[in-house]
Wavefront OBJ file of the C-alpha trace (Angstrom):
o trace
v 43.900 66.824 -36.707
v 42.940 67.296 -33.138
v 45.703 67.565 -30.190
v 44.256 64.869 -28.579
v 42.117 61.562 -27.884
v 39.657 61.168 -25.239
v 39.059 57.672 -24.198
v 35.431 57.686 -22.698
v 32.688 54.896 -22.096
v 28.812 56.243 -23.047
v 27.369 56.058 -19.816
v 30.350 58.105 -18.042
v 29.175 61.377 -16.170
v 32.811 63.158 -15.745
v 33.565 62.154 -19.790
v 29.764 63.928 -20.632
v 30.547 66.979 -18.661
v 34.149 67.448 -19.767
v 33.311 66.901 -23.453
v 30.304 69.531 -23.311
v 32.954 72.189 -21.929
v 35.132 71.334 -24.409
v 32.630 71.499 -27.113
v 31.334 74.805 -25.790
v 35.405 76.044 -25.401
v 35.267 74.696 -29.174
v 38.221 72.499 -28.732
v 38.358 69.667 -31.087
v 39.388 66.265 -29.843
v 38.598 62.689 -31.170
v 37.246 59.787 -28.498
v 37.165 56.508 -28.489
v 34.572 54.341 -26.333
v 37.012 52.156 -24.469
v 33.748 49.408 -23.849
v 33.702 49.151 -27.570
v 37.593 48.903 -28.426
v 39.929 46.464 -26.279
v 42.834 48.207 -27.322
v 41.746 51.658 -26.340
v 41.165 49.513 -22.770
v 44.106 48.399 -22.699
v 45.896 51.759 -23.264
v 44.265 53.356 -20.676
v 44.668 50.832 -18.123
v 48.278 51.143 -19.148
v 48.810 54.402 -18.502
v 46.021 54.278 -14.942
v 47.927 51.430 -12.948
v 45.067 48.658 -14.475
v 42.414 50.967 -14.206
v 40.212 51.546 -16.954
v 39.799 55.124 -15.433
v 38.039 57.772 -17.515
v 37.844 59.818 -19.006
v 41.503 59.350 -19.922
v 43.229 62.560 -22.177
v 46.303 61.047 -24.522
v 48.021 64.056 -26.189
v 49.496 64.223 -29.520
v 53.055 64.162 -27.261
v 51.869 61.137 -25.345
v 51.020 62.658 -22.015
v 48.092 61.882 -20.658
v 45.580 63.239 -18.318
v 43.061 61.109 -16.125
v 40.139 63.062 -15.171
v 41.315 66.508 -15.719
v 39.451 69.663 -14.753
v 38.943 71.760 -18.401
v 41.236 74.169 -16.684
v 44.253 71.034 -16.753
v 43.087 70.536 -20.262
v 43.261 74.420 -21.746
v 47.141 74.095 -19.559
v 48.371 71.167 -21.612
v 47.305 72.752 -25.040
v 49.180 75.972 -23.844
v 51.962 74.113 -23.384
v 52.094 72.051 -26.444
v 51.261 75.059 -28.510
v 54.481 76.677 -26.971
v 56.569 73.304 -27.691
v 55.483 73.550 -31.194
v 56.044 77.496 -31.635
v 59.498 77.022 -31.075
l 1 2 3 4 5 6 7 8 9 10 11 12 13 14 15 16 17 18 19 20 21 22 23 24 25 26 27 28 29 30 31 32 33 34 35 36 37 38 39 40 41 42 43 44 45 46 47 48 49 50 51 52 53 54 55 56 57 58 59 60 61 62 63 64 65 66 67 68 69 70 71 72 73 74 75 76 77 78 79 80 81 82 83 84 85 86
C-alpha cells in the first residue's frame, strides 16, 4: 500500500518530473489521471479552491500537497512515518 495518491493529467510537465524523482528516490505512490476520472477532478478541485491544480499529493492522513518540491514530499513521509512509530 503506498502512502499516497498522486492526481496527475498525461500531458502535465511538473506531474512527469516529480514522478521520475520519485521513481528514482524509489518511493511508491499510486496516480490517478484526473482527465480520465471526474471524481479524482472533483477531489482535487476540492481541496485547490476549484482548481484542478496538479499535480495534487493526497496522503494516507488526508493532507494534501499541490505542487510540492520532492524535498516537501520526502518531509511529509518523515512525518507520517513518525505519527505511525508512535
Amino acid at each position: 500500500m503506498s502512502s499516497f495518491t498522486m492526481y496527475s493529467t498525461a500531458w502535465c510537465g511538473y506531474c512527469k518530473r516529480l514522478k521520475a524523482t520519485l521513481n528514482r528516490a524509489g518511493i511508491t505512490f499510486d496516480e490517478v489521471d484526473i482527465e480520465s476520472d471526474p471524481r479524482a477532478e472533483r477531489l482535487v478541485k476540492s481541496v485547490n479552491r476549484g482548481n484542478a491544480t496538479v499535480p495534487t499529493l493526497v496522503f494516507s492522513d488526508g493532507s494534501a500537497l499541490t505542487n510540492p518540491s520532492p524535498a516537501q514530499v520526502h518531509q511529509r513521509l518523515a512525518e507520517l512515518a513518525e505519527v505511525s512509530a508512535r
